[in-house]
N, C-alpha and C positions, 0 to 999 in steps of 0.2 A: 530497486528490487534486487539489483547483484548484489549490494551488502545487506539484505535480508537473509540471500540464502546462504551465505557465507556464516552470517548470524546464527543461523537453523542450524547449519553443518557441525560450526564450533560447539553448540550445544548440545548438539549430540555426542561430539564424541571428547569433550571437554572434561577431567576430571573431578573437577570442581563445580557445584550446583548454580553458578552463577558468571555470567559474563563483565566484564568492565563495563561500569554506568558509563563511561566517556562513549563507548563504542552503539551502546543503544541509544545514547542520546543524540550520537551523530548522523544514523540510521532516521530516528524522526525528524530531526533539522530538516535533513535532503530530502525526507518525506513531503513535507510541509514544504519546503519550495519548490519540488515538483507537482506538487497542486497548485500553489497559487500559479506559477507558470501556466501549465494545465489550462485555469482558469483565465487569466489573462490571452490566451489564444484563444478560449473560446470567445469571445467576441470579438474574434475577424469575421471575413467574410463567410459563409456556410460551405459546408464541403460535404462531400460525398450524396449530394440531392439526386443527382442521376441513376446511380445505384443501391437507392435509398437504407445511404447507411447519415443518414443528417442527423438521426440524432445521437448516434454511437460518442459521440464527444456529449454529451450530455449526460450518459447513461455509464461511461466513464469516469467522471467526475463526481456524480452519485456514489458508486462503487469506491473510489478512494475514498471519498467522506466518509462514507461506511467503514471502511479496512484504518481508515485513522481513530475512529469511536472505538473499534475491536481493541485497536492497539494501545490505545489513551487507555481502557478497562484492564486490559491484562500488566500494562505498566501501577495502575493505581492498587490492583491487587495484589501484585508483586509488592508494593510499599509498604500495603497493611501488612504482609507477612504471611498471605496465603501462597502454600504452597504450590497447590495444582491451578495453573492458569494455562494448562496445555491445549485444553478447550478453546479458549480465547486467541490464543495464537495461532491456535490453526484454522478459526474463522476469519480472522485477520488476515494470514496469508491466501487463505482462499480468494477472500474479496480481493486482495491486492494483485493477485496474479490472472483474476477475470477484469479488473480495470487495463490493465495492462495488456490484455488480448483483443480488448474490445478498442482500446484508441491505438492500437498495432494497425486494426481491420477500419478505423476512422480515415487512420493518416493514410494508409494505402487505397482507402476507395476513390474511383476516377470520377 
């Protein structure tokens, strides 16, 4: 998620309409193995039953899936050559930064 905003930042105040493909492809790599991690912990034991936050790791992992389709779309529309994919990135960072607040309050429930 820090080199997303980093990503957002540079784009904003970047002169040039377009960032290094290396750099957003490196951003979805780390994307993509922070999910399957993700996923691969969720089949430990359950956590957070007491304070019923049990399924926030679940509800998490949805919301990245979702923030990875946002971002898969506005990379594909990017390729065809449309311009305005600002829409799409800022659904993408939405979902990405509601996954991220919600398995925040996963890992922290007693």
């Amino acid at each position: 998620m820090l080199l997303g905003s980093v990503l957002a930042v540079l784009q904003l105040i970047a002169k040039r309409p377009a960032l290094p493909p290396w750099l957003t492809a490196l951003h979805g790599l780390l994307a993509v193995g922070g999910f399957v991690v993700l996923l691969l912990a969720l089949r430990g034991p359950p956590r957070g039953v007491a304070s019923g936050a049990s399924a926030f790791g679940l509800i998490a992992a949805v919301l990245t899936a979702l923030a990875a389709v946002a971002g898969g779309s506005a990379l594909a529309a990017r390729l065809r050559g449309k311009r305005f994919t600002g829409v799409l990135v800022g659904v993408h960072a939405t979902l990405a930064v509601s996954a991220v607040v919600i398995l925040a309050a996963y890992l922290f429930a007693a």
